[in-house]
C-alpha positions as CSV (number, residue, x, y, z in Angstrom):
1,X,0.0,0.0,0.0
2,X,1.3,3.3,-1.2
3,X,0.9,6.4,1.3
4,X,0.6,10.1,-0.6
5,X,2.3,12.9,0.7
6,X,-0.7,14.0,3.0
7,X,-1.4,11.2,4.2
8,X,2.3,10.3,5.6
9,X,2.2,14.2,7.3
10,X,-1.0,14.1,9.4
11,X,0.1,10.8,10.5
12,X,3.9,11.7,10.8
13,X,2.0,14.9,12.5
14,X,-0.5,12.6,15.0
15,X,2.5,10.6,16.0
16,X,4.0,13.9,17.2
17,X,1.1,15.4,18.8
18,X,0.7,12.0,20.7
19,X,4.5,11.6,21.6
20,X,4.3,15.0,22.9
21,X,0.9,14.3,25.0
22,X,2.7,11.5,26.5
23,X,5.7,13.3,27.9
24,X,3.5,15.8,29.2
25,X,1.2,13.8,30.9
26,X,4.1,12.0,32.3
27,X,6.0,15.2,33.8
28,X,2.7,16.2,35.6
29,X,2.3,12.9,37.6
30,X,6.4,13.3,38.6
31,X,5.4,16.6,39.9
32,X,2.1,15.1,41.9
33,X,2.4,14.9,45.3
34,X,4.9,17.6,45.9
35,X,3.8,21.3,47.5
36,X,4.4,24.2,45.3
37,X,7.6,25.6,44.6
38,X,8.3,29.2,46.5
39,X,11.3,31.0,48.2
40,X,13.4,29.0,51.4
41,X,14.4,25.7,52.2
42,X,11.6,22.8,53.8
43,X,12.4,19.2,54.6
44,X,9.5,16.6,55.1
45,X,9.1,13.9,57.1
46,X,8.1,11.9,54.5
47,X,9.1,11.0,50.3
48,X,7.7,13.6,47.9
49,X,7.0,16.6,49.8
50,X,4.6,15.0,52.0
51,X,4.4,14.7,55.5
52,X,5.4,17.9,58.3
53,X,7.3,20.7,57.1
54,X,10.3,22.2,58.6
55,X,11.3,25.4,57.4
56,X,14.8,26.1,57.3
57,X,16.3,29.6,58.2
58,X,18.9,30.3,55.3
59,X,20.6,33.0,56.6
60,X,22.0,30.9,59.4
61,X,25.3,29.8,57.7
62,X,27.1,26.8,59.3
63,X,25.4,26.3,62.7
64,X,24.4,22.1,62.6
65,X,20.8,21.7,63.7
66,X,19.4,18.2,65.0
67,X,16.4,17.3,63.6
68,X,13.5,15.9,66.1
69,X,11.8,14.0,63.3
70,X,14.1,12.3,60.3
71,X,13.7,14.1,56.7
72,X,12.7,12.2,54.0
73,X,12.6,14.4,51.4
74,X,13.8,18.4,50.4
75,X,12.8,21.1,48.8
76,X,15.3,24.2,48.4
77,X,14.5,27.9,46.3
78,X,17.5,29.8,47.1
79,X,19.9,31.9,45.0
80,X,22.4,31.6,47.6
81,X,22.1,29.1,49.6
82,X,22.2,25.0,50.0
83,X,21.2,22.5,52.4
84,X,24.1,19.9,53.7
85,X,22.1,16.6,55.2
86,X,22.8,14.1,57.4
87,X,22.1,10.4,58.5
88,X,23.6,10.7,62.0
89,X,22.8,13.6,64.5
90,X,25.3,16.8,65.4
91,X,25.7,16.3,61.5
92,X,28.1,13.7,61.4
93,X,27.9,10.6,59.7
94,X,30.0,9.2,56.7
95,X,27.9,10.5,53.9
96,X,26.8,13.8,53.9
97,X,24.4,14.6,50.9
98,X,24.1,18.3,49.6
99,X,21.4,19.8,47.9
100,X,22.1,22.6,45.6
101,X,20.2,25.9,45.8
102,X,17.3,24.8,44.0
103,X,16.0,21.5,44.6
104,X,13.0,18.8,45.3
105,X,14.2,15.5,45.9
106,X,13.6,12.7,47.9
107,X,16.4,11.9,50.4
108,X,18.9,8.8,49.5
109,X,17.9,7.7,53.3
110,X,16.2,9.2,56.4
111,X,18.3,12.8,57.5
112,X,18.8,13.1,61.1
113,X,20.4,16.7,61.1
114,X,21.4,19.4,58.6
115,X,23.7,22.6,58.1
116,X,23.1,25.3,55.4
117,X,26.6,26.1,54.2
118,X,26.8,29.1,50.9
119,X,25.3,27.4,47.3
């Protein structure tokens, strides 16, 4: 069967439209469950941005704080500042995990304490 030139374009052109629709529709359930993005730092006790909120004060360079409920996932909108997390408390441990000054991520494992140290 022999396709004419219109014929291969609006289906060429439907393929697109649905590859498109697909990505979309896939970027909006990734960003499901997490709150809004807006200025500061939060952690949650839970994955996703679920779960209590604890906001962070960014202006409060180096000082370690101990958490009284593990993180398990941040959410960072600074242009200056990052979060440094921890597994241990007194932010110790052998794997700190950083965050960048603009982030939402789930937590490689629970965070026990945190610093905020210049992005």
């Amino acid at each position: 069967m022999m396709f004419t030139k219109p014929i291969a374009r609006r289906a060429a052109a439907a393929a697109t439209v649905a590859a498109a629709l697909t990505v979309l529709g896939t970027a909006g359930a990734h960003a499901d469950g997490w709150p809004p993005l807006q200025d500061g730092a939060r952690l949650y006790t839970g994955t996703h941005g679920t779960g209590t909120a604890t906001s962070l004060d960014l202006s409060e360079f180096g000082t370690c704080h101990t958490l009284a409920v593990p993180a398990g996932s941040v959410q960072v909108v600074s242009g200056s500042a990052s979060v440094v997390l921890y597994a241990a408390t007194d932010c110790t441990g052998a794997y700190p995990w950083a965050t960048g000054s603009l982030a939402q991520s789930d937590t490689p494992w629970t965070m026990r304490s945190y610093r905020i140290v210049p992005a």
